[in-house]
N, C-alpha and C positions, 0 to 999 in steps of 0.2 A: 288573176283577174285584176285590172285594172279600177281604179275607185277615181271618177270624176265627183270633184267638190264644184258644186255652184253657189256664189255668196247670191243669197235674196235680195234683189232689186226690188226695194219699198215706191210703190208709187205712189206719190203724194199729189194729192190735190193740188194744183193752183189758186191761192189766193183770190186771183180776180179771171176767170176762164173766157173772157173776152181778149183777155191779153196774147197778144200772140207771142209764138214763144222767142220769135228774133226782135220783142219788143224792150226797150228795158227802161223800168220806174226810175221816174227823176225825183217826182215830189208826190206826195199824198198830203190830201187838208179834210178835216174834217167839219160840215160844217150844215148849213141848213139852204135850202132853194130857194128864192124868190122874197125873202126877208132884210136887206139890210138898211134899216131905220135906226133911228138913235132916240128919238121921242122917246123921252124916260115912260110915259104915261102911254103910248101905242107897246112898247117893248112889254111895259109891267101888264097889260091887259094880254098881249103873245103869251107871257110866262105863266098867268095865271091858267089858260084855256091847257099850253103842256104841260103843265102839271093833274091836272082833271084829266086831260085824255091819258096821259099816263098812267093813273090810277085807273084808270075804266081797261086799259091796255092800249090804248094808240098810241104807235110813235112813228118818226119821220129820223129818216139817217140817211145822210148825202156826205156824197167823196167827189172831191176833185182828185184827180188822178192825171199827171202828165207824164207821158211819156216822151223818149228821144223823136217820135212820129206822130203823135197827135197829144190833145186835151180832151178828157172826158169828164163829166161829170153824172156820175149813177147818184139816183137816189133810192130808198124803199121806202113805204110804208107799212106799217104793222097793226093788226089788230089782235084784242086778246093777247097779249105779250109775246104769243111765239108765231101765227099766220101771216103770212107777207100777202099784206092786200094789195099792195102796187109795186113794181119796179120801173121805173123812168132810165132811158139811157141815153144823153146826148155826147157825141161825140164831133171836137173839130180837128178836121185835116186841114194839111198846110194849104194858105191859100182862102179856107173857109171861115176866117173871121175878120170881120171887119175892124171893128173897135174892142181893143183889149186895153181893158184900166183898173185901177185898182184905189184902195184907198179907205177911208172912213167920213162917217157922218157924225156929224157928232151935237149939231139942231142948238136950240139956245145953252144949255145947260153942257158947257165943255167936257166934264166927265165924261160925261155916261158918250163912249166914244163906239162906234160896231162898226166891225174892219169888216171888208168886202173887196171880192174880184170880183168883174163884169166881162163877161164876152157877150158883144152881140146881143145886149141889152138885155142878158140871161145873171142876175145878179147869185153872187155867193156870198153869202154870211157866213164869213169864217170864223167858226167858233174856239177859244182857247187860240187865237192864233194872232199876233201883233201886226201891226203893220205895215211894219222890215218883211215879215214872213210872206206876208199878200203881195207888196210891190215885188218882195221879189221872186213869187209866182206867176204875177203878170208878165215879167219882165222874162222868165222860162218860158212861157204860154209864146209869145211873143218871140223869142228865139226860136225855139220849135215850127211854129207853124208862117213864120214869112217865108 
């Protein structure tokens, strides 16, 4: 009698299950939607409210994600530290952004400096992220989709 061996094909999850599978990730940024100010005094009052919702269990986590075929940015919300109360998905195809820029504010006070991409007047506060890192996101963002 014949003894066939089959090795175990593990399937794994995808990372990000919007992706398609003849997609492939150029760049990931981790960062926040709709925030990028520099006001020491607007930012220190943002920081104090995620910190409170934090502790109550809210939080907010947004990805830029570009690929060789579009830019997306997911974000979620969470309540209670493990419930996803919202998920947001905007995605651009070539062709579907107008204005792609990048860059920081940085208001009277030079420091206190918060890098951001902008598509399509959709701003990204990129968090932990400089910004060489953003322009040169934008500048992907912009290769990709003209």
């Amino acid at each position: 009698m014949e003894q066939i061996e089959a090795a175990a094909v593990a399937k794994t999850k995808p990372k990000y299950p919007f992706i398609a599978s003849n997609e492939k990730i150029l760049m990931e940024m981790r960062g926040i939607v709709g925030l990028a100010v520099a006001n020491p005094i607007i930012r220190f009052i943002y920081a104090i409210g995620e910190i409170c919702a934090l502790i109550i269990g809210f939080r907010n986590i947004a990805t830029l994600i570009v690929t060789d075929q579009r830019a997306i940015i997911t974000s979620k919300s969470f309540m209670l530290w493990v419930f996803e109360a919202k998920r947001d998905f905007t995605t651009f195809l070539p062709g579907g952004a107008l204005n792609i820029s990048s860059g920081y504010s940085a208001g009277f006070l030079w420091f206190f400096k918060k890098s951001f991409v902008r598509i399509n007047m959709l701003d990204f506060g990129a968090r932990g992220h400089t910004t060489e890192e953003c322009d040169k996101a934008a500048n992907l963002i912009f290769s990709t989709l003209r």
